[in-house]
C-alpha positions as CSV (number, residue, x, y, z in Angstrom):
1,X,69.2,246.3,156.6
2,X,67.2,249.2,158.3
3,X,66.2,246.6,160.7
4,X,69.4,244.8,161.6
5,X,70.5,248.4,162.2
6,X,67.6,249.3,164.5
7,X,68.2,245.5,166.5
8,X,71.8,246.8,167.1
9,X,70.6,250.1,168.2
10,X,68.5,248.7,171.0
11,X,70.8,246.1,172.2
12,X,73.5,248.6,172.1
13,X,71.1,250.7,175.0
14,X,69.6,248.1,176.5
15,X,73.1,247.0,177.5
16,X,73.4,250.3,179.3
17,X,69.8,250.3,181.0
18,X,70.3,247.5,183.8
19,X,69.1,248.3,186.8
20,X,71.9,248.6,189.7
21,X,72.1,246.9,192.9
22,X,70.7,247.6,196.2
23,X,71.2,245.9,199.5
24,X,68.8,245.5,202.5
25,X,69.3,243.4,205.2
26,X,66.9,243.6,208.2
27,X,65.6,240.3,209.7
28,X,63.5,242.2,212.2
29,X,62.7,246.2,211.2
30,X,60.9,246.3,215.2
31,X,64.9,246.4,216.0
32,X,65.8,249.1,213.8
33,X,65.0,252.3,216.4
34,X,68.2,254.0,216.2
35,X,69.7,255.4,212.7
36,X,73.3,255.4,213.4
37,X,74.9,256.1,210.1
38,X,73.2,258.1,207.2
39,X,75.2,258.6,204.1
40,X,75.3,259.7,200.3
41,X,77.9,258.2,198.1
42,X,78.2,260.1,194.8
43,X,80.7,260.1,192.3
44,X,80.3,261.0,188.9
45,X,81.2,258.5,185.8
46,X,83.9,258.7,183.6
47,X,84.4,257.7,180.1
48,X,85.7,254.0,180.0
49,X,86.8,254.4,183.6
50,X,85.5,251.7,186.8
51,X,84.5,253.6,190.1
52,X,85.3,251.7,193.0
53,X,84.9,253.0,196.3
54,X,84.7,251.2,200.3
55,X,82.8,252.9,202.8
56,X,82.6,252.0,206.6
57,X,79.6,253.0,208.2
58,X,79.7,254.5,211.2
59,X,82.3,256.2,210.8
60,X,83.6,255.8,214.9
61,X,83.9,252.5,216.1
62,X,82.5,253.8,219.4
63,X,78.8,253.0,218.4
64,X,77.9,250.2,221.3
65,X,75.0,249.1,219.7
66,X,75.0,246.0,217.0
67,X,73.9,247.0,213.6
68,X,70.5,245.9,213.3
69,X,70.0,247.0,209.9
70,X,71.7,247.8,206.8
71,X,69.6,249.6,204.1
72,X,71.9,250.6,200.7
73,X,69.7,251.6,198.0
74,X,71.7,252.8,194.2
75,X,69.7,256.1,193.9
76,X,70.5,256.1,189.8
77,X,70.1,252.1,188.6
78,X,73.1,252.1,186.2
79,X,74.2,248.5,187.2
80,X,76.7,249.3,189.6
81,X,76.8,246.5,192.6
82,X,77.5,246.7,196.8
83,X,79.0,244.4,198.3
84,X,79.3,243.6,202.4
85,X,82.7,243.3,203.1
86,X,83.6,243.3,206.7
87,X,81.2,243.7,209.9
88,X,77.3,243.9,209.9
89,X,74.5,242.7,211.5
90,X,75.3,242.2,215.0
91,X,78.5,243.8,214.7
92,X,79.0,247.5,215.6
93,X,80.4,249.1,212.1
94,X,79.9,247.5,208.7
95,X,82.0,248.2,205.2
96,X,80.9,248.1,202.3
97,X,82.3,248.2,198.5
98,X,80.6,249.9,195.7
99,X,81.4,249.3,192.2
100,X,80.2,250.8,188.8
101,X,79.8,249.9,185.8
102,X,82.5,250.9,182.9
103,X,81.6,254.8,182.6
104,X,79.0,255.2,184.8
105,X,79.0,256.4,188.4
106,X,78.1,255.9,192.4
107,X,75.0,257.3,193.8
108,X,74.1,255.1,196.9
109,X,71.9,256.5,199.6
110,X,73.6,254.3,202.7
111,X,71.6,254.1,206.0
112,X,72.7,251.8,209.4
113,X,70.4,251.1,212.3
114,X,71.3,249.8,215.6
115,X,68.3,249.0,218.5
116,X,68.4,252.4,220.8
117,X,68.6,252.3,224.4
C-alpha cells in the first residue's frame, strides 16, 4: 500500500513539473543587429484559473525594419505554451499568445530583432 501511495505521489508532481515552451526563430542570427522590442511578461498563477495573454511586439507599427528574429524564452518552465499568431519574420511587428497551464502563471522574457541600418 505504502508504495501505491508513494507511485501516486510522484505522478501527482511530475504532472506539475513539465517544462514550458520557448520559441526561437532566427534562420540567420548575422541579421539580428538591431533589438527592437524587449519585453517581460509576468503574471502570477491562480488557483484552478488559465492565464491567457497576446502581446504584439513592437509595440509601434512604425518600425521599418522586417523582424529578423524572434527569441521568447518561459523564464519559469511550468508548461505554459507561445504561440505566433500574426506577423513575424519578415514582417515589421509580430503577436504572440501565451498560455498557462491550469494554476500556474506567465513569465516570458520576449525579445525582437530587426537588421539595423
Amino acid at each position: 500500500m505504502a508504495n501505491l501511495l508513494t507511485s501516486c505521489f510522484f505522478l501527482v508532481t511530475a504532472t506539475f513539473l513539465v517544462a514550458g515552451e520557448n520559441l526561437f526563430d532566427c534562420p540567420d542570427p548575422t541579421l539580428a543587429t538591431q533589438l527592437v522590442c524587449d519585453k517581460d511578461l509576468s503574471e502570477d498563477g491562480f488557483f484552478l484559473t488559465v492565464k491567457s495573454k497576446e502581446i504584439t511586439c513592437p509595440d509601434s507599427i512604425l518600425n521599418s525594419a522586417p523582424i529578423t528574429c524572434i527569441d521568447v524564452r518561459d523564464l519559469d518552465s511550468d508548461g505554459g505554451s507561445v504561440k505566433l499568431v500574426d506577423g513575424g519574420l519578415n514582417y515589421n511587428q509580430v503577436t504572440l499568445q501565451f498560455t498557462s497551464k491550469l494554476g500556474q502563471g506567465l513569465h516570458y522574457n520576449i525579445k525582437v530583432y530587426s537588421q539595423g541600418a
